[in-house]
Jmol script that loads the backbone (N, CA, C; Angstrom):
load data "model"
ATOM      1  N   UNK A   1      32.817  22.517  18.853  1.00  0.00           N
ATOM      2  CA  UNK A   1      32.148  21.405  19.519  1.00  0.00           C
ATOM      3  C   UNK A   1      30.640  21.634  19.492  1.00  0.00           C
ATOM      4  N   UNK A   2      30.137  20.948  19.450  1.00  0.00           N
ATOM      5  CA  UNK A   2      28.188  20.822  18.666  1.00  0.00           C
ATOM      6  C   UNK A   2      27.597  20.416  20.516  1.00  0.00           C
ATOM      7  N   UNK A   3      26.779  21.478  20.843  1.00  0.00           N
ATOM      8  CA  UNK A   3      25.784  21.088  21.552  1.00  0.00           C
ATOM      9  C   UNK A   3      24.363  20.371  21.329  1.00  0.00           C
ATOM     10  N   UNK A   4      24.736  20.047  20.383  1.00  0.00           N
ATOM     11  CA  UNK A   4      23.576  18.943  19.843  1.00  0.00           C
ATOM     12  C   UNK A   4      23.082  17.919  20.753  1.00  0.00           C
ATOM     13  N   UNK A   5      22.286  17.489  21.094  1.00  0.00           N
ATOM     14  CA  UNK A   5      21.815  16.144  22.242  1.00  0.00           C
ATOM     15  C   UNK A   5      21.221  15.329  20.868  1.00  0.00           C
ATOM     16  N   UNK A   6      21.974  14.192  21.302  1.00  0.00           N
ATOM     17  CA  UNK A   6      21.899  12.994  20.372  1.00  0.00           C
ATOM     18  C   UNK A   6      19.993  12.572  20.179  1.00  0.00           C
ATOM     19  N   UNK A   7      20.041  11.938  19.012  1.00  0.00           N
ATOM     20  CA  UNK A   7      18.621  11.736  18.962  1.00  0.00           C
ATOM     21  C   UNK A   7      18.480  10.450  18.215  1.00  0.00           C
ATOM     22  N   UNK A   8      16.850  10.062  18.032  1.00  0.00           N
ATOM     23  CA  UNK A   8      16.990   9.278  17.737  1.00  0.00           C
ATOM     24  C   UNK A   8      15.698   9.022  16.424  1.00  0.00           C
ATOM     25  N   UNK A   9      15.941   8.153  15.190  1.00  0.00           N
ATOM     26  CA  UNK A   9      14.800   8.377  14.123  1.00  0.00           C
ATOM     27  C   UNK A   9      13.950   7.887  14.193  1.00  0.00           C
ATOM     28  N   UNK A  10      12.855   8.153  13.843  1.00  0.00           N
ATOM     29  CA  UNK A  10      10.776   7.425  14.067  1.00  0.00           C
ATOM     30  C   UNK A  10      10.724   7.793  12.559  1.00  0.00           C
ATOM     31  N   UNK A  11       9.747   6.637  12.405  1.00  0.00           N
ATOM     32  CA  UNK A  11       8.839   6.233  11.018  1.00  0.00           C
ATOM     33  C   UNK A  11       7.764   6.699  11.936  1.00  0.00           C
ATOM     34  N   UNK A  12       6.637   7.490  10.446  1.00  0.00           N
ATOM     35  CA  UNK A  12       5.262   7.288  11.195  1.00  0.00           C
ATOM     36  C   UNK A  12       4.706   7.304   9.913  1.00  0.00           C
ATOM     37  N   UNK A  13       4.040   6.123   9.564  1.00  0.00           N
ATOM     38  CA  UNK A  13       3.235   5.763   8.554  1.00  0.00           C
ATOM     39  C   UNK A  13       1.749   6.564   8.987  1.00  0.00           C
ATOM     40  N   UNK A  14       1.497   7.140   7.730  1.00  0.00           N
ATOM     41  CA  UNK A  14       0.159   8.126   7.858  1.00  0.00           C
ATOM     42  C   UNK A  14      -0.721   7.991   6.520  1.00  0.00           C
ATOM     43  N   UNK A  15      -1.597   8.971   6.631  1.00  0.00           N
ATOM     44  CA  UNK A  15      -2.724   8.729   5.389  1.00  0.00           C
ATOM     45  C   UNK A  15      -2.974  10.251   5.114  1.00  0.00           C
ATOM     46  N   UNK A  16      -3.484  10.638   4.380  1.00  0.00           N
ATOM     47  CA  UNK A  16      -3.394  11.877   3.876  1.00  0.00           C
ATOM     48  C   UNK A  16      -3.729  13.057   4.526  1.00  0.00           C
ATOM     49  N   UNK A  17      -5.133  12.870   5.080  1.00  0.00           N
ATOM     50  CA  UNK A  17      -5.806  13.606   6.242  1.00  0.00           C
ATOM     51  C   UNK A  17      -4.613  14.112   7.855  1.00  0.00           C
ATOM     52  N   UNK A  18      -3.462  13.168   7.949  1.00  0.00           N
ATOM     53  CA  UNK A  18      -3.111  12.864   8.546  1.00  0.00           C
ATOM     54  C   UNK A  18      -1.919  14.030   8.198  1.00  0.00           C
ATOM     55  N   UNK A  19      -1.543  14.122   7.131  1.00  0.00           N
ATOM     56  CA  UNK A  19      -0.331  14.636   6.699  1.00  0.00           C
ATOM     57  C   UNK A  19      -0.516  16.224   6.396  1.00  0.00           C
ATOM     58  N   UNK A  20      -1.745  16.109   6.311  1.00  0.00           N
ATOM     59  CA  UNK A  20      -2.673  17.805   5.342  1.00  0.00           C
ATOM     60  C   UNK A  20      -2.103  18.894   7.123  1.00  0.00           C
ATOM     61  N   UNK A  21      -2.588  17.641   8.124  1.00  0.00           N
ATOM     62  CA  UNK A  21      -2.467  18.462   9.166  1.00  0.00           C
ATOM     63  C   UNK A  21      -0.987  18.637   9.501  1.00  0.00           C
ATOM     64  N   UNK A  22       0.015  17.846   9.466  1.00  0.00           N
ATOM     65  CA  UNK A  22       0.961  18.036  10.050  1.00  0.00           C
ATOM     66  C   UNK A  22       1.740  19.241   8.965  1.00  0.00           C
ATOM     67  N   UNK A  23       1.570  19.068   7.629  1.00  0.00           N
ATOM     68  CA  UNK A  23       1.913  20.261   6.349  1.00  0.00           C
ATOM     69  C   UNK A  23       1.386  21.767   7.141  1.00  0.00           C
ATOM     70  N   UNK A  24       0.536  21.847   7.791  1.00  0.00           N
ATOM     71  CA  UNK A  24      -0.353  23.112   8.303  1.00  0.00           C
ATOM     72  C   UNK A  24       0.285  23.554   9.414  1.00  0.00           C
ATOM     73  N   UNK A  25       1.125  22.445  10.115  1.00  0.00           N
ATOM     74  CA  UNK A  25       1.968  22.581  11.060  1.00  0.00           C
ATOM     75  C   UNK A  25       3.318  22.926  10.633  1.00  0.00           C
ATOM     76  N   UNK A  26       3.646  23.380   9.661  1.00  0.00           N
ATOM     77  CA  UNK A  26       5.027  23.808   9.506  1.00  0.00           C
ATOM     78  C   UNK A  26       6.089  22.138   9.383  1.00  0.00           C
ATOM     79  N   UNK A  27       5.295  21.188   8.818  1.00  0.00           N
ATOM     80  CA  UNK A  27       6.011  19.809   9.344  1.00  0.00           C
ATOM     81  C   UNK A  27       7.009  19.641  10.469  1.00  0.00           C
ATOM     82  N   UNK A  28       6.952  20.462  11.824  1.00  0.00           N
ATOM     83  CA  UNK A  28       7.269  21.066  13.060  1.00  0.00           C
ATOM     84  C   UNK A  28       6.602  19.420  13.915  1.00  0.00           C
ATOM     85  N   UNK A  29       5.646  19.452  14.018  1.00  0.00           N
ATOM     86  CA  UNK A  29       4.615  18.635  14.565  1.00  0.00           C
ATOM     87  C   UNK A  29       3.382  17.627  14.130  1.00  0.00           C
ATOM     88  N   UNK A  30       2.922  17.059  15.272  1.00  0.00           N
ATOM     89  CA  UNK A  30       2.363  15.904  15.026  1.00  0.00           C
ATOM     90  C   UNK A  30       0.807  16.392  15.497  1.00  0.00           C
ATOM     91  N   UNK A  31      -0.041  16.900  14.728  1.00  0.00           N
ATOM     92  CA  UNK A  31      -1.776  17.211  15.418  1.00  0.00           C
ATOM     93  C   UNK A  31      -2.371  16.127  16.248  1.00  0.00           C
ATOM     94  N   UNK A  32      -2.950  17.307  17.346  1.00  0.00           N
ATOM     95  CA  UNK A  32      -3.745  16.441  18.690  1.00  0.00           C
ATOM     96  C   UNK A  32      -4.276  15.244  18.085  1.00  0.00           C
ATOM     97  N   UNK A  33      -4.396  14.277  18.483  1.00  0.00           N
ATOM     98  CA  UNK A  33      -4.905  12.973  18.569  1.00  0.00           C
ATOM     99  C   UNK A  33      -6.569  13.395  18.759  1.00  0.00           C
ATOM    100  N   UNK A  34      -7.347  12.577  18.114  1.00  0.00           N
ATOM    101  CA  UNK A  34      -8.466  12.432  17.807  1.00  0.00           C
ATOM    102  C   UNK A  34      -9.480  11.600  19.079  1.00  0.00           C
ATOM    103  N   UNK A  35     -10.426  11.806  19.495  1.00  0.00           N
ATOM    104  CA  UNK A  35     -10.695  11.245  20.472  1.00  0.00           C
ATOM    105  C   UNK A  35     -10.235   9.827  20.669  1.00  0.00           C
ATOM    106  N   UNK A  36     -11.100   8.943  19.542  1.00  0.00           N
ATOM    107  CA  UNK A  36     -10.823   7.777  19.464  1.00  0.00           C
ATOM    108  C   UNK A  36      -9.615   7.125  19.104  1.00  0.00           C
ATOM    109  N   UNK A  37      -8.386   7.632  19.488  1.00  0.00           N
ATOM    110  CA  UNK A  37      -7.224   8.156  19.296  1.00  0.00           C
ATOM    111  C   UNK A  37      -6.317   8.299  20.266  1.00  0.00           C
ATOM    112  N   UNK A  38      -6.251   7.595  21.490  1.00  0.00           N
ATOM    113  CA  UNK A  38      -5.374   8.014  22.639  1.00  0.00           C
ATOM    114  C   UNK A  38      -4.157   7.623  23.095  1.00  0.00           C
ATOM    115  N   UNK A  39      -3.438   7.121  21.841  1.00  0.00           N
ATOM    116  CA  UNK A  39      -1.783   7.194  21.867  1.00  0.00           C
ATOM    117  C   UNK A  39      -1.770   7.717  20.161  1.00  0.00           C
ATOM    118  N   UNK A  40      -0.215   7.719  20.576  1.00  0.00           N
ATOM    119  CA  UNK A  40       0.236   8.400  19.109  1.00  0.00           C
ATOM    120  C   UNK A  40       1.537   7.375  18.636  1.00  0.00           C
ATOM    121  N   UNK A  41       1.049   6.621  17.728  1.00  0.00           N
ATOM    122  CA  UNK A  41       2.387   5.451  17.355  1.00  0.00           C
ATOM    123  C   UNK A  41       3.756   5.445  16.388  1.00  0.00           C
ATOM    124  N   UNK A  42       4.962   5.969  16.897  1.00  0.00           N
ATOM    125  CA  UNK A  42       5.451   5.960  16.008  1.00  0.00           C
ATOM    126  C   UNK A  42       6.045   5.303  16.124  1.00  0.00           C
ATOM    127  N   UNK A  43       6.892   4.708  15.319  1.00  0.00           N
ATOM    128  CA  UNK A  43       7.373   3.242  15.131  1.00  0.00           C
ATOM    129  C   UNK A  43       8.678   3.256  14.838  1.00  0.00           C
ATOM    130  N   UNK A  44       9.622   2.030  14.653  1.00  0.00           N
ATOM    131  CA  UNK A  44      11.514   2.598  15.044  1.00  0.00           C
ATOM    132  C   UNK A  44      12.128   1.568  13.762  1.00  0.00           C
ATOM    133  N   UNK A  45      10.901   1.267  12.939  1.00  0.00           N
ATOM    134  CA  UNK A  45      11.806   0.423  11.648  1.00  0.00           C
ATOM    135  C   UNK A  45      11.153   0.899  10.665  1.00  0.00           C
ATOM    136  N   UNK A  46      11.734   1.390   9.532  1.00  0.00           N
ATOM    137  CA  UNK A  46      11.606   2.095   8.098  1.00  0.00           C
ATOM    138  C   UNK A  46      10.342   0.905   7.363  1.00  0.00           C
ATOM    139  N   UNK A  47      10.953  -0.484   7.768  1.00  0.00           N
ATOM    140  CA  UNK A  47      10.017  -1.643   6.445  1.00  0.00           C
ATOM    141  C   UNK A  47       8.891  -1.760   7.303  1.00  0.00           C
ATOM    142  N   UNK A  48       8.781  -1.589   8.832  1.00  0.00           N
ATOM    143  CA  UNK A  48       7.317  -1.720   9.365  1.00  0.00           C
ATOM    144  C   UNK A  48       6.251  -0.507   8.792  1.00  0.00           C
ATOM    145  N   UNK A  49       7.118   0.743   8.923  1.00  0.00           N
ATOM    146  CA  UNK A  49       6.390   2.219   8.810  1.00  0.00           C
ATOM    147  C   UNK A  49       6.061   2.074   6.556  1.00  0.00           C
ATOM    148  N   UNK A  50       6.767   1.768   5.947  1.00  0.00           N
ATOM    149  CA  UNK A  50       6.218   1.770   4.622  1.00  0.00           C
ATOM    150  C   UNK A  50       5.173   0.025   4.624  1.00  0.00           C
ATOM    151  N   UNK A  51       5.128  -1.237   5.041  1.00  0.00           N
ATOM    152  CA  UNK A  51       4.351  -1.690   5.434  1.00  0.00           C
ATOM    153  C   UNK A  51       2.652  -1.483   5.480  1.00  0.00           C
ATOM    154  N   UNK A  52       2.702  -0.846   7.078  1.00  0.00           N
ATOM    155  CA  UNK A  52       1.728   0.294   6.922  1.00  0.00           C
ATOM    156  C   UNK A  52       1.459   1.088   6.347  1.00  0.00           C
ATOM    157  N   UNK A  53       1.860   1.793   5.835  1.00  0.00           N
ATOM    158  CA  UNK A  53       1.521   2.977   4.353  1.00  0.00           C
ATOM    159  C   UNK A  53       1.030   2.230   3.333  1.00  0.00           C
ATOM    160  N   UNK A  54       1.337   1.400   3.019  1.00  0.00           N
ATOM    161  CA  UNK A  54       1.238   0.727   1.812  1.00  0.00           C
ATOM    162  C   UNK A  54       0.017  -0.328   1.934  1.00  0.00           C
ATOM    163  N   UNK A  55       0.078  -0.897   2.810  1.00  0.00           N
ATOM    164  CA  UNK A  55      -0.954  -2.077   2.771  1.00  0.00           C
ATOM    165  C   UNK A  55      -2.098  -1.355   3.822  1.00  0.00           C
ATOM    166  N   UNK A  56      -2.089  -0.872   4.707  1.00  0.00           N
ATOM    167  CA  UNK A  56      -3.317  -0.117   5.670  1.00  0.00           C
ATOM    168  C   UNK A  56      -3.691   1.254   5.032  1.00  0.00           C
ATOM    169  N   UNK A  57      -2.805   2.520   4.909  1.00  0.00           N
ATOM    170  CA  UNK A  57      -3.252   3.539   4.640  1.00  0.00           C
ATOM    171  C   UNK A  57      -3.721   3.495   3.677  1.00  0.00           C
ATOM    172  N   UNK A  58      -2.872   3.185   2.368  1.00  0.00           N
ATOM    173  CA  UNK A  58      -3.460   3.235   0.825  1.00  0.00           C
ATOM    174  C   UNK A  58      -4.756   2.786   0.738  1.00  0.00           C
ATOM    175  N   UNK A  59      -5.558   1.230   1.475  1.00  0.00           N
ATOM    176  CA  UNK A  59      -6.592   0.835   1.359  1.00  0.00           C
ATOM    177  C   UNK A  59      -7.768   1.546   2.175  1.00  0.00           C
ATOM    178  N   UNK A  60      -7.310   2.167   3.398  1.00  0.00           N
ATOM    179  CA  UNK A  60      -8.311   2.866   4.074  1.00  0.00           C
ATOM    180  C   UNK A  60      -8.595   4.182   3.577  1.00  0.00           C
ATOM    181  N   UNK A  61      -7.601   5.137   3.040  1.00  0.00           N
ATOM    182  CA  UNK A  61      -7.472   6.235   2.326  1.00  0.00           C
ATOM    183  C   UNK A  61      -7.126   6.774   1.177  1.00  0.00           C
ATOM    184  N   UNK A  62      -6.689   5.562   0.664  1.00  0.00           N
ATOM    185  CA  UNK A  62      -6.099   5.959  -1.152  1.00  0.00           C
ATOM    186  C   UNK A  62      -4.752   6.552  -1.211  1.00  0.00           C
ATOM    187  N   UNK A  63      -4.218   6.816  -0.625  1.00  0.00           N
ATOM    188  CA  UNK A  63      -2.718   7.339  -0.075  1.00  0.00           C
ATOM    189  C   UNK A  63      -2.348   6.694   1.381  1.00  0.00           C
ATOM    190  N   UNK A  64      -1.090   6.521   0.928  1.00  0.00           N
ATOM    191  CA  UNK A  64       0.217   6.021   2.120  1.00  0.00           C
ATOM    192  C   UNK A  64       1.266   7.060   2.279  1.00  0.00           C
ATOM    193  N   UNK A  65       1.781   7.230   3.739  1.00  0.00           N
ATOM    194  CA  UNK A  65       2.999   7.854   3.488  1.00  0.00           C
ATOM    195  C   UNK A  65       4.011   7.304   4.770  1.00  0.00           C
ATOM    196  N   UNK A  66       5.122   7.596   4.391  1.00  0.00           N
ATOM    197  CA  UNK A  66       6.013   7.296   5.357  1.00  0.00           C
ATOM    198  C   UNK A  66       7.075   8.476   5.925  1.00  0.00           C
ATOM    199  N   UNK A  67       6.214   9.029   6.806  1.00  0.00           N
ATOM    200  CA  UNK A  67       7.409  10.179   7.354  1.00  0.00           C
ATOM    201  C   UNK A  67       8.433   9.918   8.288  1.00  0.00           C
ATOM    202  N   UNK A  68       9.458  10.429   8.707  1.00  0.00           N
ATOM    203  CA  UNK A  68      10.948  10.324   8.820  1.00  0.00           C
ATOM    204  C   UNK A  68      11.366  11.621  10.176  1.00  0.00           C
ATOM    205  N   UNK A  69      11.531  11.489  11.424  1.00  0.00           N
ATOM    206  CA  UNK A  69      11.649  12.613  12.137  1.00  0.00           C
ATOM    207  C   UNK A  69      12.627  11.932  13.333  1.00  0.00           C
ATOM    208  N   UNK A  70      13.446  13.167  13.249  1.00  0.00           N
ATOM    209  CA  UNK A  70      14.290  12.648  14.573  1.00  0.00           C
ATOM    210  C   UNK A  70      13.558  13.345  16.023  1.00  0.00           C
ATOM    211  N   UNK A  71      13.885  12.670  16.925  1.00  0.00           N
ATOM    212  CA  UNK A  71      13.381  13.285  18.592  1.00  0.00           C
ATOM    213  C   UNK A  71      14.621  12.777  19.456  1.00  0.00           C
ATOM    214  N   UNK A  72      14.955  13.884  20.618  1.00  0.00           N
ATOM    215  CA  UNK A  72      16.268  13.508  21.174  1.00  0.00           C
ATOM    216  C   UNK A  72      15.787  12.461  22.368  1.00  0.00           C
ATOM    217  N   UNK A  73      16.932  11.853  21.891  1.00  0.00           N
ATOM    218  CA  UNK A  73      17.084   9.953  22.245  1.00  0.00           C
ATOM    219  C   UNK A  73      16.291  10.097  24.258  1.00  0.00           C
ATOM    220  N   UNK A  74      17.204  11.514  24.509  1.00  0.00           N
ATOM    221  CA  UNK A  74      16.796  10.757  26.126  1.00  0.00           C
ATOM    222  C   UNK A  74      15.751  11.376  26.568  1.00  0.00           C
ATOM    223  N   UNK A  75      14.441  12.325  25.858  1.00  0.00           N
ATOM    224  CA  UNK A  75      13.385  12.455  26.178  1.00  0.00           C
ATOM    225  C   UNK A  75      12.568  11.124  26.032  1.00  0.00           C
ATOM    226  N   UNK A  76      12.785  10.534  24.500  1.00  0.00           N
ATOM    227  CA  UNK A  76      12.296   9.139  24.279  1.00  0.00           C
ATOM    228  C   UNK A  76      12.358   8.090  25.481  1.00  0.00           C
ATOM    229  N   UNK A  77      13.519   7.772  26.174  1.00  0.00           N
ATOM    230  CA  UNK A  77      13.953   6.837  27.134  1.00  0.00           C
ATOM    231  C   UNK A  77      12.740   6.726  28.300  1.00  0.00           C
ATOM    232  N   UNK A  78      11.742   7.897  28.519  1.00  0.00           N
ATOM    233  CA  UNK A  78      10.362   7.709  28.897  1.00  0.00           C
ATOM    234  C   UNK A  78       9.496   6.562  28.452  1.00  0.00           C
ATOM    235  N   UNK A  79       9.353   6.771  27.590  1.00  0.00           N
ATOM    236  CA  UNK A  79       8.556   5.154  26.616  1.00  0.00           C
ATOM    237  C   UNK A  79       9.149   3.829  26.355  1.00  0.00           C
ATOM    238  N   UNK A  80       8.513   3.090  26.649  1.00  0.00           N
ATOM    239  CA  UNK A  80       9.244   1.798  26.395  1.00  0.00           C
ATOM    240  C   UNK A  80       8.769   2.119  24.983  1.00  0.00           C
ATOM    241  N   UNK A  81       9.756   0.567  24.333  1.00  0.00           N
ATOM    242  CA  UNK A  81      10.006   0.490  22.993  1.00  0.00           C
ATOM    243  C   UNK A  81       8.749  -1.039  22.880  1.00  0.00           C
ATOM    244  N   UNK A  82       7.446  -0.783  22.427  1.00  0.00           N
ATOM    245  CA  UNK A  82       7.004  -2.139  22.539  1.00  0.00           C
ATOM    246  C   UNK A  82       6.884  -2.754  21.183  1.00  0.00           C
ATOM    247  N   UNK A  83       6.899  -4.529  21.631  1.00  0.00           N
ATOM    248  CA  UNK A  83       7.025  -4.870  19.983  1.00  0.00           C
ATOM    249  C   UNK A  83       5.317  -5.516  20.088  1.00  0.00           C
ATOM    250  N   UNK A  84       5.077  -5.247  18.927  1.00  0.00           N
ATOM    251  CA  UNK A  84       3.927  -5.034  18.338  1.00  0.00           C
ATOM    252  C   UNK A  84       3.632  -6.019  17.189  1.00  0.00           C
ATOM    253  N   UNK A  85       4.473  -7.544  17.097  1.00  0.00           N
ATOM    254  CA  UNK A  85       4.185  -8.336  16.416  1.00  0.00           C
ATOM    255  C   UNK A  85       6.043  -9.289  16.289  1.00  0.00           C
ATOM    256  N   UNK A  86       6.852  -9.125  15.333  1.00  0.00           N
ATOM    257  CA  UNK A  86       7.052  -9.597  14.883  1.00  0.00           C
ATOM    258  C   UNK A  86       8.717  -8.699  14.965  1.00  0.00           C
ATOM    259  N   UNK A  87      10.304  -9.422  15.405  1.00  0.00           N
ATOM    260  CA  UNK A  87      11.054  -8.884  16.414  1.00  0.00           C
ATOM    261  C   UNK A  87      11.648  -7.076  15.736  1.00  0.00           C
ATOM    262  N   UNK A  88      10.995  -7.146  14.407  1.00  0.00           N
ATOM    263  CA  UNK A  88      11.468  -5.779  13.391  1.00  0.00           C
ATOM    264  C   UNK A  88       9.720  -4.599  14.097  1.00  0.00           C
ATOM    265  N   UNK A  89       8.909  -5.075  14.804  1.00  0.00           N
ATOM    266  CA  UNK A  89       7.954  -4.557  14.633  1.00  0.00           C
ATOM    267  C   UNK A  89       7.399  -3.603  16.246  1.00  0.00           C
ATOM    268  N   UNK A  90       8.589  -2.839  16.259  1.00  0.00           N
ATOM    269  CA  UNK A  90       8.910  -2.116  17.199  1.00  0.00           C
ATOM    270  C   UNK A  90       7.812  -0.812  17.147  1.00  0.00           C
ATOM    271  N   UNK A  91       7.515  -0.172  18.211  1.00  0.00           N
ATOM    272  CA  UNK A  91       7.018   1.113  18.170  1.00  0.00           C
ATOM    273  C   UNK A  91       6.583   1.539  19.662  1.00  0.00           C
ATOM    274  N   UNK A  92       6.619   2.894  19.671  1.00  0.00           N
ATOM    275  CA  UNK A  92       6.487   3.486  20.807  1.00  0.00           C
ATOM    276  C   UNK A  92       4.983   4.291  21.277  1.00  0.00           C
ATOM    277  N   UNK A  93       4.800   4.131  22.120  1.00  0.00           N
ATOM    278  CA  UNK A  93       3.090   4.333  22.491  1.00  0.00           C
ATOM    279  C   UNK A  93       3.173   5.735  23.469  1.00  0.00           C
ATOM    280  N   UNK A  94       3.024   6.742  22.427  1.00  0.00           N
ATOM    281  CA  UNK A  94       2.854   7.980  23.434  1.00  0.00           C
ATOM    282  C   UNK A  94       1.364   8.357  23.419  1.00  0.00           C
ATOM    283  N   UNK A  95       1.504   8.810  25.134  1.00  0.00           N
ATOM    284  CA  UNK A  95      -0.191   8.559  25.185  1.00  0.00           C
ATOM    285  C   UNK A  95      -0.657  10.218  24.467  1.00  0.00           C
ATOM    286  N   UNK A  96      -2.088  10.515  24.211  1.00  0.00           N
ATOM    287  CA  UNK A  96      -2.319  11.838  23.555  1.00  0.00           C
ATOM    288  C   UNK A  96      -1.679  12.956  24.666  1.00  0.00           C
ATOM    289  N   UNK A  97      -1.949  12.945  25.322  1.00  0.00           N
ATOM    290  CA  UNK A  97      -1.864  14.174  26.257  1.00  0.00           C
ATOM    291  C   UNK A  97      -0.362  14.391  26.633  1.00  0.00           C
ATOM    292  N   UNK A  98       0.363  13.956  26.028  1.00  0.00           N
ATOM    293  CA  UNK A  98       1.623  14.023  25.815  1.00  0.00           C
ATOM    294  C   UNK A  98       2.262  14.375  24.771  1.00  0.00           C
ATOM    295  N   UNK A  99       1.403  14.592  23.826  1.00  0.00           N
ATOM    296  CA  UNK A  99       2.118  14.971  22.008  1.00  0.00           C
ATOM    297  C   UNK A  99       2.789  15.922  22.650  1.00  0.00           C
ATOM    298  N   UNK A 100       1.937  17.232  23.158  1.00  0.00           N
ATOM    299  CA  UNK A 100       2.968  18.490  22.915  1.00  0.00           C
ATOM    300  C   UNK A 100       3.981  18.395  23.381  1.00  0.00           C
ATOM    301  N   UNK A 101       4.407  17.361  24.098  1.00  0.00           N
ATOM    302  CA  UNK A 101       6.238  17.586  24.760  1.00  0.00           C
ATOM    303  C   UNK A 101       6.911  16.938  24.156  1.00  0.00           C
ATOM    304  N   UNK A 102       6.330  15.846  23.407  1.00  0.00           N
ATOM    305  CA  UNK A 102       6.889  15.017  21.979  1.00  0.00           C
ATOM    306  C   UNK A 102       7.263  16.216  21.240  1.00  0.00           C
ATOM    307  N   UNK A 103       6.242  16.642  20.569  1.00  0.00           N
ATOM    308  CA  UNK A 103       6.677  17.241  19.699  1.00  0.00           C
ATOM    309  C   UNK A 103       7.524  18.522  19.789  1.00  0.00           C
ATOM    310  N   UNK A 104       7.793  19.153  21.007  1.00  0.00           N
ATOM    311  CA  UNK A 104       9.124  20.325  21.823  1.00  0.00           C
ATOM    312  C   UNK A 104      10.021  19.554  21.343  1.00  0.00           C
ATOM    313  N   UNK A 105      10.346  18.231  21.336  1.00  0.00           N
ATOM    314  CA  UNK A 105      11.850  17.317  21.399  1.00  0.00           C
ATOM    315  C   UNK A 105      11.756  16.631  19.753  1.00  0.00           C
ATOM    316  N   UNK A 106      10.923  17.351  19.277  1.00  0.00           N
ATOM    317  CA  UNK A 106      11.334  16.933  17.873  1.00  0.00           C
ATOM    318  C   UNK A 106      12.361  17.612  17.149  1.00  0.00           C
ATOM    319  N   UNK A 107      13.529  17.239  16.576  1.00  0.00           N
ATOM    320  CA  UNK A 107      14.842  17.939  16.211  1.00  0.00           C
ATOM    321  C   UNK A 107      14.878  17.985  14.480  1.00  0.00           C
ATOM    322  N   UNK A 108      14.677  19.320  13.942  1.00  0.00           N
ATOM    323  CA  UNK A 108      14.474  19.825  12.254  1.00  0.00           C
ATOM    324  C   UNK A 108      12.956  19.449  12.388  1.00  0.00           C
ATOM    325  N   UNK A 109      12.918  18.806  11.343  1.00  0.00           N
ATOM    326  CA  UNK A 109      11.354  18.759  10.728  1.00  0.00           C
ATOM    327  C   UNK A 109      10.753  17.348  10.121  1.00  0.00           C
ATOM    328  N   UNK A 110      10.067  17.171   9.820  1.00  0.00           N
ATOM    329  CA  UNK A 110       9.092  15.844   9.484  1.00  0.00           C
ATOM    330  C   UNK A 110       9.143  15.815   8.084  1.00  0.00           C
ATOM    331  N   UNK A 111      10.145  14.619   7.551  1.00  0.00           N
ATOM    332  CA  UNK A 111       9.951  14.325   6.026  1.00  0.00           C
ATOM    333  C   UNK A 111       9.093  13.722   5.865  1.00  0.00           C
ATOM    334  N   UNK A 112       8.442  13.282   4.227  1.00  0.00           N
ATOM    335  CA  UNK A 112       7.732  12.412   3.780  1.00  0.00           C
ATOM    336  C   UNK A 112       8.830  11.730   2.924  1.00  0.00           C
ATOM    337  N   UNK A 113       8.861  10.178   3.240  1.00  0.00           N
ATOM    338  CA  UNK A 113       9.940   9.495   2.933  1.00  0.00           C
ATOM    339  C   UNK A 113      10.203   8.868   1.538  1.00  0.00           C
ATOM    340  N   UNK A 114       8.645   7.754   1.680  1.00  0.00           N
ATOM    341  CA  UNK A 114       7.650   7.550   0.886  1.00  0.00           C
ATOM    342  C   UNK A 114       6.582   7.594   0.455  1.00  0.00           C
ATOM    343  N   UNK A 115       5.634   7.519  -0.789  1.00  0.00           N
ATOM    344  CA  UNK A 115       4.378   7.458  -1.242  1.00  0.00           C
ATOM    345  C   UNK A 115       3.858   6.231  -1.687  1.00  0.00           C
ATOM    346  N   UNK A 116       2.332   6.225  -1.147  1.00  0.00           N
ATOM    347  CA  UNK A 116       2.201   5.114  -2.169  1.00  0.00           C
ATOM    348  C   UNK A 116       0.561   5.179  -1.970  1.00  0.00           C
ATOM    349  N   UNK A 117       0.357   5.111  -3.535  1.00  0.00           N
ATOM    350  CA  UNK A 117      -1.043   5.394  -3.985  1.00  0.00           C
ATOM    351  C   UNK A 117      -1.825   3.802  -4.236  1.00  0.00           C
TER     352      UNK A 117
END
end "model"
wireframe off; spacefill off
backbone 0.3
color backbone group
């Protein structure tokens, strides 16, 4: 029998700078938020998170990516789920000073899903 605590998957569309850090992190974690920076968005639909990669990151940075991480479901149940446009365009608003307990309840590691140059 698996003591596993159920979890649940996040997209987080990023840009390269973005990814250099979390690679440095053992893809374990998500790096402190930047001043101008005071939530951390990850988002709960695959076509919103490549979306963003593709049409925001690529143009602001020349690279898109779409990483892939599970976090267990009932630490999440803290955050509402807000929609952010359009009823697929879900995401969750953790404020900065909260990454590090996000990222304690992150379960394996942080893929890169997709690319896009």
């Amino acid at each position: 029998m698996s003591s596993r605590r159920p979890t649940t998957t996040l997209w987080r569309p990023t840009g390269p700078r973005e990814l250099e850090l979390v690679r440095e992190l053992g893809w374990a974690a998500w790096p402190p938020r930047l001043p101008e920076q005071p939530i951390f968005y990850p988002v709960l639909d695959e076509d919103y998170a490549i979306k963003i990669a593709r049409d925001w990151n690529v143009k602001h940075s020349g690279a898109g990516f779409v990483t892939r991480f599970e976090v267990e479901s009932e630490f999440l149940s803290r955050y509402p789920v807000r929609q952010a446009g359009g009823r697929t365009i879900l995401e969750l608003w953790v404020p900065a000073e909260e990454l590090d307990a996000f990222n304690a309840h992150i379960v394996g590691g942080i893929q890169v899903v997709h690319e896009f140059r």
